[in-house]
C-alpha positions in Angstrom: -28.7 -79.5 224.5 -31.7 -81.5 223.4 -32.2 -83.8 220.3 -34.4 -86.0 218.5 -33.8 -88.0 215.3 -35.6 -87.8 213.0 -35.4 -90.8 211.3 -35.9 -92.5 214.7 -39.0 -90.4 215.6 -42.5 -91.9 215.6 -45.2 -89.9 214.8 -49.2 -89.5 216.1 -52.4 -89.8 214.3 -55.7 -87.3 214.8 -58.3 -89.9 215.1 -60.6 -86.8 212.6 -58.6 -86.8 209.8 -60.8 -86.8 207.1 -60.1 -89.6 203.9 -56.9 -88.2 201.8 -55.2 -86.6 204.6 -54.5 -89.6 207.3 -51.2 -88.5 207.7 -48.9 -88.7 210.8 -46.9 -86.6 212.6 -44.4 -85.3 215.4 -44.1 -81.5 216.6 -40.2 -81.4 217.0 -39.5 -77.8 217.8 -41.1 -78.0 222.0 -39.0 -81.6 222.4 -35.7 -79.9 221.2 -36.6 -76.6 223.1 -36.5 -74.6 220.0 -39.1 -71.1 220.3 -38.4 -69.1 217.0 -38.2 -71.8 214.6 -41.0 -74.9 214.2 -40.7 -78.2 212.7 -43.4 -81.3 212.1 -42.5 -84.6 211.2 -45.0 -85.6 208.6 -45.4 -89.4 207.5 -47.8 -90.3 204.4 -48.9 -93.4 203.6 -50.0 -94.0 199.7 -52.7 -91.0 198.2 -52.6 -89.0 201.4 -51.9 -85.5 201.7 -51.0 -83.7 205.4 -53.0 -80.5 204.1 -55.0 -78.6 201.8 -53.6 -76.2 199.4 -52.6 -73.1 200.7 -50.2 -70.5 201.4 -49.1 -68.1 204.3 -48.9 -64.9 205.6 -46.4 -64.6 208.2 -44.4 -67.3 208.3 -42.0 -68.6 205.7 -42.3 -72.8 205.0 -38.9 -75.4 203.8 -39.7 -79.3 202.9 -37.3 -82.1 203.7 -37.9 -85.0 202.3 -36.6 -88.0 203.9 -37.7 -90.9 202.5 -40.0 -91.6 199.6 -41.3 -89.9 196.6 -43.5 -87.1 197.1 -45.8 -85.3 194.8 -46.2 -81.2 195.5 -48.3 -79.4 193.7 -47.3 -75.7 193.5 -48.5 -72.3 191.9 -46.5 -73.3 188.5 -48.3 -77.3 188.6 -46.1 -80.2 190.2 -43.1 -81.5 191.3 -41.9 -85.0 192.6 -39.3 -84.7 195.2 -37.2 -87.7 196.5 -34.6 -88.0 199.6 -32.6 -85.3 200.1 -34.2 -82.6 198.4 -35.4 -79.6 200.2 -37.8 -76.8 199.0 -38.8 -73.5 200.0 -43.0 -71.8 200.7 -42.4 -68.5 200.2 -45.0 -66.0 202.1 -47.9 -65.4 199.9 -49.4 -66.7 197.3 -45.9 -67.8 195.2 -45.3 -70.4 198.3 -48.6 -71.9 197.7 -48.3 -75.8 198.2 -50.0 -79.2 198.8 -48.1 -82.2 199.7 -49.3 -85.8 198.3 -47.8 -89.3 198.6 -48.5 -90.4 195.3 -46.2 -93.4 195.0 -47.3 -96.9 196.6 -45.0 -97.0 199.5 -44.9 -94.6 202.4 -43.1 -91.1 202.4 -41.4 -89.2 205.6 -41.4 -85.9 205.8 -39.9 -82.7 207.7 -41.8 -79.0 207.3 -39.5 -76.5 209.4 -41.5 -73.0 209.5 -40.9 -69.9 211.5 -42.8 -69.1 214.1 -44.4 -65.8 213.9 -47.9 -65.0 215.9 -50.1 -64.0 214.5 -49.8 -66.3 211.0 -52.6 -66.5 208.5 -53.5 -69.4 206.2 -54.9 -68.9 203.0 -56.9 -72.0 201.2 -57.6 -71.2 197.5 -59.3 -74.0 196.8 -61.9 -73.9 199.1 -61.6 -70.0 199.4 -60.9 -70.2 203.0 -58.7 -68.1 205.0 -57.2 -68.9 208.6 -56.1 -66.8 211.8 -53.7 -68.0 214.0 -53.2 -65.9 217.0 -51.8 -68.5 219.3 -54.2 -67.8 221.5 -56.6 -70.7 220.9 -59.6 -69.4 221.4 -59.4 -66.4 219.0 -58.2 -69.0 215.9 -60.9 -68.4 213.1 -61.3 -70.2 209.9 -63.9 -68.0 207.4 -64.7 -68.2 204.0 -63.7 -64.8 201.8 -67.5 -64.5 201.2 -68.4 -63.9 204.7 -66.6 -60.4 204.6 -67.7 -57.6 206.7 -67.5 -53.8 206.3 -64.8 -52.5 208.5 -68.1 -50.4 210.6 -70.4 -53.2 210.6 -72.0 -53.5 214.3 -69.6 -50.6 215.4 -71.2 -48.8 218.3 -69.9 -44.7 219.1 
């Protein structure tokens, strides 16, 4: 059996984060072994997100807080959550989320997602929409305005 805990964990930083989402964090499911189930530990310092709006298709989201006051802003408006409470991202647009530290101290995090290939990410607010294969090199990131007919440069 393999552990990690996750109060103990330290988490990374992408050196590209853009301003507003400097956040760091820990993949936990490959250092426990798990393969169906995913989890990221997520830590925020004050007025920093770990992502854009969006929603899924595919894979069904559940937030953990473990420390800290979090701000989430959902399809209904927000909610602060606090230690101890957990929340479900339904697939589709109902489980539509954005996670903000709003507070002035810093807020820790668990997202624990299934794990199903391929997963789409939808981005309302910048009308973006994601494809995750898991194959790297056919992940794509359009905008919904850059929609092709179904028979465009179709060859017989």
């Amino acid at each position: 059996m393999r552990s990690l805990n996750l109060y103990g964990a330290e988490v990374g930083h992408d050196a590209d984060d853009p301003a507003g989402y400097e956040a760091g964090y820990l993949r936990v499911g490959p250092l426990i072994g798990a393969t169906m189930l995913g989890a990221t530990i997520y830590e925020l310092p004050p007025g920093q997100s770990n992502c854009p709006y969006h929603y899924e298709y595919g894979n069904e989201e559940w937030l953990l807080v473990l420390d800290g006051r979090l701000t989430v802003r959902h399809p209904e408006g927000e909610a602060e959550l606090e230690p101890g409470d957990v929340a479900c991202f339904a697939v589709g647009p109902d489980g539509a989320h954005r996670l903000t530290n709003r507070s002035d101290s810093l807020v820790r995090l668990a997202m624990i997602s299934t794990q199903h290939e391929p997963s789409v990410s939808v981005y309302p607010d910048s009308d973006k929409i994601g494809v995750w294969p898991g194959d790297r090199r056919d992940n794509i990131l359009v905008r919904r305005e850059s929609n092709v007919d179904y028979w465009d440069r179709e060859v017989y």
